[in-house]
C-alpha positions in Angstrom: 26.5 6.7 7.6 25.5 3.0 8.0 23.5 0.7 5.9 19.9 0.5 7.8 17.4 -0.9 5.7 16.0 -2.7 3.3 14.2 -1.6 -0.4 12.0 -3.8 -1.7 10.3 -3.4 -5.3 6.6 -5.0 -5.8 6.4 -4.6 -9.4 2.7 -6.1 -10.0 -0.5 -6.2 -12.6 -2.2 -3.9 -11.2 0.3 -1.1 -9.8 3.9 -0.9 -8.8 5.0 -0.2 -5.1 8.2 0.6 -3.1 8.6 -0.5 0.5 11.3 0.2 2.9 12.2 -2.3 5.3 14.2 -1.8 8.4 16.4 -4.1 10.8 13.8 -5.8 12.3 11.9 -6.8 9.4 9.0 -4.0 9.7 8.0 -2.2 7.0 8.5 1.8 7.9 7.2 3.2 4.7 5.8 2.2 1.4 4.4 4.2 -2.1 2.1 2.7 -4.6 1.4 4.1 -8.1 -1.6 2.3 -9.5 -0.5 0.9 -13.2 -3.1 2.0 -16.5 -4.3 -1.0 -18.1 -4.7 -1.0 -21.7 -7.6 -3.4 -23.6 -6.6 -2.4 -27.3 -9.3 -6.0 -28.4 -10.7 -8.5 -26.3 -8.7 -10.7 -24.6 -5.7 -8.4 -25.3 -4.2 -6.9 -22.4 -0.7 -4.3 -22.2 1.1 -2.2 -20.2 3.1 0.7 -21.1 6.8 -0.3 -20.2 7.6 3.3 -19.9 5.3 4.0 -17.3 6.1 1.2 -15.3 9.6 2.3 -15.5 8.3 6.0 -14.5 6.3 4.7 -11.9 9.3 2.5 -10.3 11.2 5.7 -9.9 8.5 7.4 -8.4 7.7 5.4 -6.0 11.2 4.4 -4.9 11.7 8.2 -4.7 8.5 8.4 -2.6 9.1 5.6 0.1 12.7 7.1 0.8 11.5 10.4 1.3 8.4 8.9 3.1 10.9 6.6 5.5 13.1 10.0 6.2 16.6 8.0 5.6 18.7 8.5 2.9 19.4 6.4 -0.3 23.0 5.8 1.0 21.4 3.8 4.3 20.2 1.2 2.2 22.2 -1.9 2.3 20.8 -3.9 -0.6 17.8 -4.2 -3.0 15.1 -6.9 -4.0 12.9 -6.8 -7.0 9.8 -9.0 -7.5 7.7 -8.7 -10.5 4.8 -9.8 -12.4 5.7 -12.9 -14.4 5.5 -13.4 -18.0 4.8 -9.9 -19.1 7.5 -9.2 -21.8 9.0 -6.1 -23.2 11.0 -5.8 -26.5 13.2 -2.6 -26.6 16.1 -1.2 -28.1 19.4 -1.1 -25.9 20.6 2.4 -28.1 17.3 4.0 -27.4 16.7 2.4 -24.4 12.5 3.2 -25.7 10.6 0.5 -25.8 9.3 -1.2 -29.4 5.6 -1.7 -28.2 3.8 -2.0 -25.1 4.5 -4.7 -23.0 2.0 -7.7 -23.2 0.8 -8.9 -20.2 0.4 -12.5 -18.8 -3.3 -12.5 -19.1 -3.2 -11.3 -22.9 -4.6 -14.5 -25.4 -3.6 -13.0 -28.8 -1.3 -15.8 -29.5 -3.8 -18.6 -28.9 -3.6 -19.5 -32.3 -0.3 -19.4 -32.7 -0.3 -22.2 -29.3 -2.6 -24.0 -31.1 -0.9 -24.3 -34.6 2.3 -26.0 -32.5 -0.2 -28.0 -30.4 -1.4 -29.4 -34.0 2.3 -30.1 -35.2 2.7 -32.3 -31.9 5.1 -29.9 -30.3 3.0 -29.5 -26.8 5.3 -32.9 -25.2 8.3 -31.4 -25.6 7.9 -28.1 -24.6 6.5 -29.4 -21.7 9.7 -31.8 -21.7 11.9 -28.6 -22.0 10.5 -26.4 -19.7 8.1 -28.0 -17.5 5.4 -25.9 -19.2 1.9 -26.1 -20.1 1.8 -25.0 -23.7 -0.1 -21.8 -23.2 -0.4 -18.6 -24.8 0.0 -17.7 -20.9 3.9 -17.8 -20.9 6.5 -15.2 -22.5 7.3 -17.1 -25.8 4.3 -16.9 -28.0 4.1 -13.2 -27.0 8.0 -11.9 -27.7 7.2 -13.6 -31.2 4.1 -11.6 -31.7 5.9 -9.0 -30.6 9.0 -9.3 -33.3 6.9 -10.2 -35.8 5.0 -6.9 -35.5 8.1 -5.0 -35.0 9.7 -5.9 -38.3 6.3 -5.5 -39.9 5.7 -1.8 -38.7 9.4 -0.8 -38.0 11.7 -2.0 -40.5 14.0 0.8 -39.7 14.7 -0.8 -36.6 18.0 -2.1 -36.4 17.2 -6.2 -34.8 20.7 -6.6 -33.7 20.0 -3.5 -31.3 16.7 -5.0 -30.4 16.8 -7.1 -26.4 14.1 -8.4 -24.4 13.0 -9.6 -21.1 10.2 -10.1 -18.5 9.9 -6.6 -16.2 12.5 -7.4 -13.8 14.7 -7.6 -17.0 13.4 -4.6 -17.9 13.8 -2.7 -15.0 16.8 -3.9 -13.8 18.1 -2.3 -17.4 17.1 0.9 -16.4 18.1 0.7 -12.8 21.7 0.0 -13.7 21.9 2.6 -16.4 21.6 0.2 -19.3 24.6 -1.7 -18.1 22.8 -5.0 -16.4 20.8 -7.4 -18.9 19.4 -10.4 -16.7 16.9 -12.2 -15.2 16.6 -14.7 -12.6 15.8 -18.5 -12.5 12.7 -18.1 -11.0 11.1 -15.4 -13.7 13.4 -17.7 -16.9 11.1 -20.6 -16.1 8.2 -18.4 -16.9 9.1 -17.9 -20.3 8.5 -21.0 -21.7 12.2 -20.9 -23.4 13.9 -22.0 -20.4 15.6 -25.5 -20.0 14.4 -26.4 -17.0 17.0 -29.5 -16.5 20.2 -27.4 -17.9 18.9 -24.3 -16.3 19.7 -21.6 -19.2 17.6 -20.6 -22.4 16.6 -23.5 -24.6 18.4 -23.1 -28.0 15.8 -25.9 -29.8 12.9 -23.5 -28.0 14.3 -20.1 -29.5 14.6 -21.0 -32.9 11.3 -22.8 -32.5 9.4 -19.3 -31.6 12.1 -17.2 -34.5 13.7 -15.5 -31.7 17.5 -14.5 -31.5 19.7 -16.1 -29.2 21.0 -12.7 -28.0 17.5 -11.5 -26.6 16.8 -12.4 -23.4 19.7 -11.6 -21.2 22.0 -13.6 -18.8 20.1 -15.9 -16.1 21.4 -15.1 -12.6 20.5 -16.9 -9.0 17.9 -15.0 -7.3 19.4 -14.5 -4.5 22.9 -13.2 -6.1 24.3 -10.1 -7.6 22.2 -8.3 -10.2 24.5 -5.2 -10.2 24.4 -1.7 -8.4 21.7 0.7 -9.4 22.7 4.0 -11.3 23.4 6.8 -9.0 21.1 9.4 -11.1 18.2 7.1 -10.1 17.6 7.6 -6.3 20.7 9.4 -5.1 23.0 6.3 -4.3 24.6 3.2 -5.9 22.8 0.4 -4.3 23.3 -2.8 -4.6 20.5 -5.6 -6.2 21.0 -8.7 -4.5 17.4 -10.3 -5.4 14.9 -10.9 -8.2 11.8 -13.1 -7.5 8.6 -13.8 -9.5 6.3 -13.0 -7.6 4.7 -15.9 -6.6 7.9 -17.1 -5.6 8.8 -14.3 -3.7 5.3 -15.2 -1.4 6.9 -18.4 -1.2 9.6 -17.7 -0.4 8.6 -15.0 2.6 6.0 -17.7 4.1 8.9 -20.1 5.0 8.1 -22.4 2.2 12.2 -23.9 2.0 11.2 -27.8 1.7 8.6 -30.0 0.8 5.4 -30.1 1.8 5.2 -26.5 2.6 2.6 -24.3 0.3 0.9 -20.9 -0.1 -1.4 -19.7 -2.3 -1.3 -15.8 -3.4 -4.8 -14.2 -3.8 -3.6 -11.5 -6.4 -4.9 -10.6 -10.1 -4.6 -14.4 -10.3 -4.9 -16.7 -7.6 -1.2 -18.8 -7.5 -0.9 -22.0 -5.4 2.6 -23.0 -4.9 3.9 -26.2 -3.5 7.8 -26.9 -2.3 9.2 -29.7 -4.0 12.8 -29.7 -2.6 15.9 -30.2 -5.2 14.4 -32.7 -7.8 12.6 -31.9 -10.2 8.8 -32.6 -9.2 6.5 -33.1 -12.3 2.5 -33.6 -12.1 -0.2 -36.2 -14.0 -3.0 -33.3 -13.3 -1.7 -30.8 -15.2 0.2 -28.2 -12.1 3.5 -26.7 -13.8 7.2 -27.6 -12.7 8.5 -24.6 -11.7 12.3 -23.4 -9.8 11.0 -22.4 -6.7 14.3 -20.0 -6.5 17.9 -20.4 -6.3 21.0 -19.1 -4.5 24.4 -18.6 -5.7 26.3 -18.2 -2.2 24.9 -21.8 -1.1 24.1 -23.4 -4.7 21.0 -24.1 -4.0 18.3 -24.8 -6.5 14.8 -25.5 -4.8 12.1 -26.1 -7.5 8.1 -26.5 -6.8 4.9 -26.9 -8.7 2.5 -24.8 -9.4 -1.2 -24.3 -10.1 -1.9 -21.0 -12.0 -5.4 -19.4 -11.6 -6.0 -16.5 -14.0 -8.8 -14.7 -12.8 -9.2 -14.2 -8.5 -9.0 -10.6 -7.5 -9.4 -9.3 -11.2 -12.5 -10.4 -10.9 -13.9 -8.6 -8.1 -12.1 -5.6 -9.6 -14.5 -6.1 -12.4 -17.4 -6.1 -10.3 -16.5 -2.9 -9.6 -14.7 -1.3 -12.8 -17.1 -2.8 -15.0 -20.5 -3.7 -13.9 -20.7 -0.9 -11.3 -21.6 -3.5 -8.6 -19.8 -2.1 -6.0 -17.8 0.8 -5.3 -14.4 -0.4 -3.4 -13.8 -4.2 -3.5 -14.7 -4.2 0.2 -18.0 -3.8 -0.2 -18.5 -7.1 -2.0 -17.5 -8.8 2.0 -20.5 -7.6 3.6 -22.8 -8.0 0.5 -21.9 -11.4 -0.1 -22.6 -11.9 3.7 -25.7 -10.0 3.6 -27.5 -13.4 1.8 -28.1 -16.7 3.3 -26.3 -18.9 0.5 -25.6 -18.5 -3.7 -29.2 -19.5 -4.5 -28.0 -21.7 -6.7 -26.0 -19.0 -8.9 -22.0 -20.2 -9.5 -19.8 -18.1 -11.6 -16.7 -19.6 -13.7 -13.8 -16.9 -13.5 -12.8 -17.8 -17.4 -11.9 -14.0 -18.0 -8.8 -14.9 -19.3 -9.4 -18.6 -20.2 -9.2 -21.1 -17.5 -5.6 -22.0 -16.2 -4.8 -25.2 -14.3 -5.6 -27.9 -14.2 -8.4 -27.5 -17.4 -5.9 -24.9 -19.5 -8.2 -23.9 -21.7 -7.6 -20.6 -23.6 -11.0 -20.9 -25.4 -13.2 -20.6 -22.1 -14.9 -17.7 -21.5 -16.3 -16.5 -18.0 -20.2 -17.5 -17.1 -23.0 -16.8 -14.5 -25.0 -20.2 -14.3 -28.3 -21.2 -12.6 -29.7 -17.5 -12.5 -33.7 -17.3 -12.2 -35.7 -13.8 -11.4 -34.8 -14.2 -7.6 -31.3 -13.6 -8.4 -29.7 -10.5 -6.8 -26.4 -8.6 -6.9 -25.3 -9.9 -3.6 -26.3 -13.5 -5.2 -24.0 -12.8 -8.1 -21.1 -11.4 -5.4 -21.2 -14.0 -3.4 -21.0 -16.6 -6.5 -18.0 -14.7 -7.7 -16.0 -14.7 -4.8 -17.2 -18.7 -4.0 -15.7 -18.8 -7.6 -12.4 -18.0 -6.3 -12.4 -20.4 -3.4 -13.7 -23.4 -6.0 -10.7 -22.8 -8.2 -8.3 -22.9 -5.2 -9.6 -26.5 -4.4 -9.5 -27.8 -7.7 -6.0 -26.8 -7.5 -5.2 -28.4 -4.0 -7.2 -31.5 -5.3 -4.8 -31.6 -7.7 -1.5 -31.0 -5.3 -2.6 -33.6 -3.0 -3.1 -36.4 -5.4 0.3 -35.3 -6.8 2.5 -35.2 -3.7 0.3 -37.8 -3.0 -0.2 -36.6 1.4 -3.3 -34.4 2.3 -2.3 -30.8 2.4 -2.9 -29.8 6.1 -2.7 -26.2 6.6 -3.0 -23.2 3.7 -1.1 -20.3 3.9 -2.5 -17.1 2.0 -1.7 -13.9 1.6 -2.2 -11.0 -1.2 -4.7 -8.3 -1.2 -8.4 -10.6 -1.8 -7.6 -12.6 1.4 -8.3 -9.2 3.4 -12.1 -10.4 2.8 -13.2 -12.5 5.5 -15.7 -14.1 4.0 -13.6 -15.4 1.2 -11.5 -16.7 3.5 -13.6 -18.6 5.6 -15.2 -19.7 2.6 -11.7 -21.2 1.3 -11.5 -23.1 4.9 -14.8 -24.4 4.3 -14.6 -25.8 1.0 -11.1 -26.8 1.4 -12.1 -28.5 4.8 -9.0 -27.6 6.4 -7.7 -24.5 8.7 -6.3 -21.5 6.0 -3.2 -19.3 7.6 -3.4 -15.3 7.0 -0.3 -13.6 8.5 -0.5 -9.7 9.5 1.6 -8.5 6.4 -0.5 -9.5 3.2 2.6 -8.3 1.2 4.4 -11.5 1.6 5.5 -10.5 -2.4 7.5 -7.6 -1.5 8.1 -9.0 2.1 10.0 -11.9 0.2 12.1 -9.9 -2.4 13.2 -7.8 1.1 14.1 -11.3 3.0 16.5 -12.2 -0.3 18.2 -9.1 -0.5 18.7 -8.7 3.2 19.8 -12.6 3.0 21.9 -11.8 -0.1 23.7 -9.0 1.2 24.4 -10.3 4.7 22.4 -7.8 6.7 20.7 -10.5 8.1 21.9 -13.7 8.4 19.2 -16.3 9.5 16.2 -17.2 7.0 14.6 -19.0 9.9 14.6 -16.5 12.0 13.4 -13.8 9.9 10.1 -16.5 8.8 9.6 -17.0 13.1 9.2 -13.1 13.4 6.1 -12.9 11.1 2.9 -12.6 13.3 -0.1 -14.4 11.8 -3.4 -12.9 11.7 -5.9 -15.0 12.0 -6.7 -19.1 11.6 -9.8 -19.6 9.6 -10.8 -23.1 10.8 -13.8 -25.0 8.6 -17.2 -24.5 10.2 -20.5 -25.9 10.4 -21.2 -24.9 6.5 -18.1 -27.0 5.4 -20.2 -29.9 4.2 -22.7 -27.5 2.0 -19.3 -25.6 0.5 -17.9 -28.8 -0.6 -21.2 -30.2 -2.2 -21.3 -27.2 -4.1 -18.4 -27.3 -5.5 -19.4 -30.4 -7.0 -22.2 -28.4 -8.6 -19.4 -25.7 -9.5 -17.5 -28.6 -11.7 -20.4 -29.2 -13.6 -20.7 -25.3 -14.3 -16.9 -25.3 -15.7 -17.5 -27.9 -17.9 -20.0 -25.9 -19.8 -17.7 -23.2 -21.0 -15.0 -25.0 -22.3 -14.3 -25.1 -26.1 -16.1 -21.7 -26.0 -15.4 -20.6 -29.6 
């Protein structure tokens, strides 16, 4: 029986999802499992690695059987994942130690400010290219050990690994055999050498973390191993690993400079191709490896500007204030008023990433009166997420130092129109939305498929996607962009919160 298709793994914040591509690059069938978040305090946030690991198998399980193939018709596998979530577990039990704390999680704020006070931000930034940020794996594997050997001193520490979820899963997709990560999800860590490309020695001892912990660093577009037979039914081969934001970049076409997207997600993730050098920033956008490919030898890197709170916060809207029932709603009710009347909202649920990266900000409503209305506060939240996104390409452009022309967007807030032509407003130029808002799992599919020679142009596959729609700037550009002004002023006031 031949090789058909394509399985792509889209292992993200908010739930986990299995897609099956085939020969032409169309997706034929796809499960999601929606992933329980756990708030233990505030500003803590985990996962249970055990039911993303459940999940995964589900949901593989489910697309197959969905697509009507069998496993054995799959010529390779990709894996993208949320970044900087880390597990610690132990390779005998193969159980994990604690629940996996998640890249929006601020518990080890302190700890980030401590080495900011002994002068180490410079050269962790050196190292890795890094904000120092309680964002990024380090601080939190630390926590995590530290709690381990506090609470479980029967554990044995030289059975004890870690990783970031692709680690993790991978683990448990090759039956324990397979500990590794990619370039692209290292650099996340903030223990990754950036310039020698492997795990910083100085950076390891400097969090009190083994050297034997986090795995061997592989290309992402190389060999990760074959998954277990008892998993799905077939040894396949795993021939990608992405981050997710670089898998979007990836699947948009992004191979050189000049080239960006931004991914609308949990976060909201603007990503810009810096070519083979790497590219670093006076306004405060991370260096980042963009991804790299064993076959060819390539190593591409890019910067980065990381906002922490986009489509979380509309899912708050509706998990937590009740605002609206299905994050849908808040198009049409956001539409349903002539402007903000004068309300603006600072997305700070999780601090405020680039460029301010500041853990201590906390999210505000400013410039409410008793006119103020639920579509008011909508609208101001989802004007929010176009503000950040052009303090971010503010920052890009004076970077690179050429006008970004075009954006290309994709992940599942850009669905909302009027976001979107918001973004093109305040941005003042047109904003790209392809037909397949997956570009994630769309991207770790395109790598494997690359990876394992069932296809065999990147071009090629990046001219078959079908855009959407064009959101051009309209007559309300000017009034977008004075109010972002206005916006600025608004995110001043809740830095330095506590």
């Amino acid at each position: 029986m031949s090789t058909q298709y394509i399985l792509a793994l889209d292992l993200g914040t908010t739930g986990n999802r299995a897609l099956v591509f085939d020969h032409s690059g169309a997706v034929i069938a796809q499960a999601y499992q929606e992933l329980t978040q756990h708030y233990p305090q505030p500003a803590w946030v985990e996962h249970d690695a055990s039911e993303i690991w459940a999940d995964t198998q589900t949901v593989m399980k489910q697309a197959i059987a969905d697509a009507k193939i069998e496993p054995s018709q799959i010529a390779a596998m990709g894996l993208t994942v949320q970044r900087e979530t880390c597990v610690l577990w132990d390779k005998t039990t193969g159980q994990p130690l604690h629940n996996a704390i998640v890249w929006q999680d601020r518990r080890t704020a302190d700890l980030c400010n401590k080495l900011r006070e002994q002068g180490k931000a410079p050269e962790i930034q050196e190292r890795t290219g890094l904000v120092l940020d309680a964002y990024f794996s380090a601080s939190k594997l630390s926590w995590m050990l530290d709690w381990v050997k506090q609470n479980k001193p029967d554990v044995d520490l030289n059975n004890v690994i870690a990783g970031t979820v692709d680690t993790w899963v991978l683990w448990n997709l090759t039956g324990g055999k397979v500990h590794a990560t990619d370039d692209s999800n290292a650099c996340r860590t903030m223990l990754y050498n950036l310039k020698e490309r492997q795990w910083d020695t100085t950076l390891l001892d400097l969090f009190n973390l083994p050297h034997h912990f986090m795995g061997e660093i592989r290309s992402s577009l190389g060999d990760f191993g074959k998954t277990d037979a008892a998993v799905c039914g077939a040894e396949i081969p795993v021939r990608t690993i992405f981050g997710d934001q670089q898998a979007a970049l990836f699947a948009h076409g992004c191979d050189r400079p000049g080239l960006l997207k931004c991914t609308y997600g949990t976060g909201a993730f603007l990503v810009a191709q810096t070519g083979k050098g790497i590219a670093t920033s006076k306004h405060r956008l991370l260096s980042t490896i963009a991804w790299t490919e064993s076959s060819k030898g390539t190593v591409l890197h890019a910067l980065e500007g990381s906002m922490f709170t986009a489509g979380a916060c509309i899912q708050w809207l509706r998990d937590e204030l009740k605002f609206v029932e299905n994050a849908a709603e808040t198009e049409d009710l956001a539409l349903s008023v002539e402007d903000n009347a004068g309300v603006y909202f600072v997305p700070a649920l999780s601090g405020l990433g680039a460029p301010h990266w500041d853990m201590d900000a906390r999210g505000a409503f400013f410039g409410m009166t008793r006119g103020s209305g639920k579509a008011h506060l909508i609208r101001a939240v989802l004007e929010a997420i176009a503000f950040q996104v052009r303090d971010v390409v503010q920052a890009v452009n004076e970077d690179c130092g050429s006008p970004i022309k075009t954006l290309k967007v994709d992940g599942g807030a850009c669905q909302n129109n009027f976001l979107m032509q918001f973004q093109a407003d305040v941005l003042g130029i047109p904003v790209e939305r392809p037909v397949v808002l997956d570009a994630t799992a769309q991207g770790a599919a395109f790598g494997a498929g690359l990876a394992s020679g069932f296809w065999d142009d990147y071009h090629t596959l990046i001219n078959s996607r079908k855009i959407d729609k064009v959101f051009e700037p309209s007559e309300n550009a000017a009034t977008a962009q004075a109010n972002f002004q206005t916006w600025l002023k608004a995110v001043e006031r809740t830095k330095n919160w506590e």
